[in-house]
C-alpha positions in Angstrom: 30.1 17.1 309.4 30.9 15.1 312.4 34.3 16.7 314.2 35.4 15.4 318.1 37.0 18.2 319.9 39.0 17.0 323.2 38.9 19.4 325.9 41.0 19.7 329.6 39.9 23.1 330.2 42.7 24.1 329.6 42.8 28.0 328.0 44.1 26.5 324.4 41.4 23.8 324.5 39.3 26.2 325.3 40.6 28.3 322.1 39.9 25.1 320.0 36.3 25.0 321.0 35.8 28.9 320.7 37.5 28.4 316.7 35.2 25.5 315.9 32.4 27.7 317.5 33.6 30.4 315.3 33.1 29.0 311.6 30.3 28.7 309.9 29.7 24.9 308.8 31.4 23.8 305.4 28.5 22.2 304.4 26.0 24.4 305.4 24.2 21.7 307.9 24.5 21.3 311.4 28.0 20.2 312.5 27.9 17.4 315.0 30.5 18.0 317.4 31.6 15.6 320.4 33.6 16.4 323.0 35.5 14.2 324.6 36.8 15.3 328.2 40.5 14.6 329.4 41.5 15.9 332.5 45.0 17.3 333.2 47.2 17.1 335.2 48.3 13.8 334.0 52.2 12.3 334.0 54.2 12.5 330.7 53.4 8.8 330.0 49.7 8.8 330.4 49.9 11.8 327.7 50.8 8.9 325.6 47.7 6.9 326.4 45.7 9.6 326.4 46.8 10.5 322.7 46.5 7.0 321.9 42.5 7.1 322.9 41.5 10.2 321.2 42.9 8.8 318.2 40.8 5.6 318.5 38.0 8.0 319.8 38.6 9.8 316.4 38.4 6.7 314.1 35.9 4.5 315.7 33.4 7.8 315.2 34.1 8.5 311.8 34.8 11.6 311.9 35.3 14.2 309.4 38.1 16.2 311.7 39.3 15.9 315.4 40.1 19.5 316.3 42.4 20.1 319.8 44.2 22.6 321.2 48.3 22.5 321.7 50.2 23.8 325.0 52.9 24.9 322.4 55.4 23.8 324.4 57.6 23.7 321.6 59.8 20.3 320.1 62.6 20.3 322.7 59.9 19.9 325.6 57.4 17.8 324.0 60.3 15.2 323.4 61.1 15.1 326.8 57.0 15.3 328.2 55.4 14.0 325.7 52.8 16.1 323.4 49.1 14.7 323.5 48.6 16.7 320.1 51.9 15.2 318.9 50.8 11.5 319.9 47.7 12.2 318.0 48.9 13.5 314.9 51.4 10.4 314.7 48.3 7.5 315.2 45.1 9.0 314.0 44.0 8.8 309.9 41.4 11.3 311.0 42.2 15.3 309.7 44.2 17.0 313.1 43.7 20.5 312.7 45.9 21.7 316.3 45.1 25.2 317.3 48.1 26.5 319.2 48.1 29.4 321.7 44.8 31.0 322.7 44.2 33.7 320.1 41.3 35.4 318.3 38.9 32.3 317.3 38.2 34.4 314.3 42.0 34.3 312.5 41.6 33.4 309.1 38.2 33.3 308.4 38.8 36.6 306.0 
């Protein structure tokens, strides 16, 4: 399983990389997992690009699933900002799984 995981260091990146980390592989292999550094702060429009080259990031790897972290700034903001995972989700064929908030990595796996 090949997933891409884009990271800012950021505490809900981080939270992405600590749920991949997390689960046990689907296939029972060894995942490969990129990541794929994008610093912040960046201004609302360069969110844009930047959503626009994970998603090409995404598809020219041929990935199984891009996993990233969301500020969960909620629809009213993102509109006005811009949302990175938003601009992702809209471009990318590749499975988005967006973990939100910076909770326990192990949620769900019960």
């Amino acid at each position: 399983m090949k997933i891409l995981l884009p990271v800012d260091g950021s505490a809900t990146s981080d939270a992405a990389v600590a749920f991949v980390a997390a689960r046990p592989p689907i296939d029972g292999g060894h995942p490969q997992i990129d990541l794929l550094n994008v610093q912040l702060p960046i201004p609302p429009r360069a969110g844009r690009a930047v959503g626009a080259e994970i998603a090409r990031a995404a598809e020219a790897e041929r990935l199984d699933i891009l996993v990233m972290g969301s500020h969960g700034r909620g629809a009213f903001t993102s509109a006005l900002l811009g949302s990175v995972a938003w601009r992702v989700a809209a471009t990318c064929a590749t499975p988005l799984q967006v973990i939100r908030g910076a909770g326990d990595p192990h949620r769900a796996l019960s």
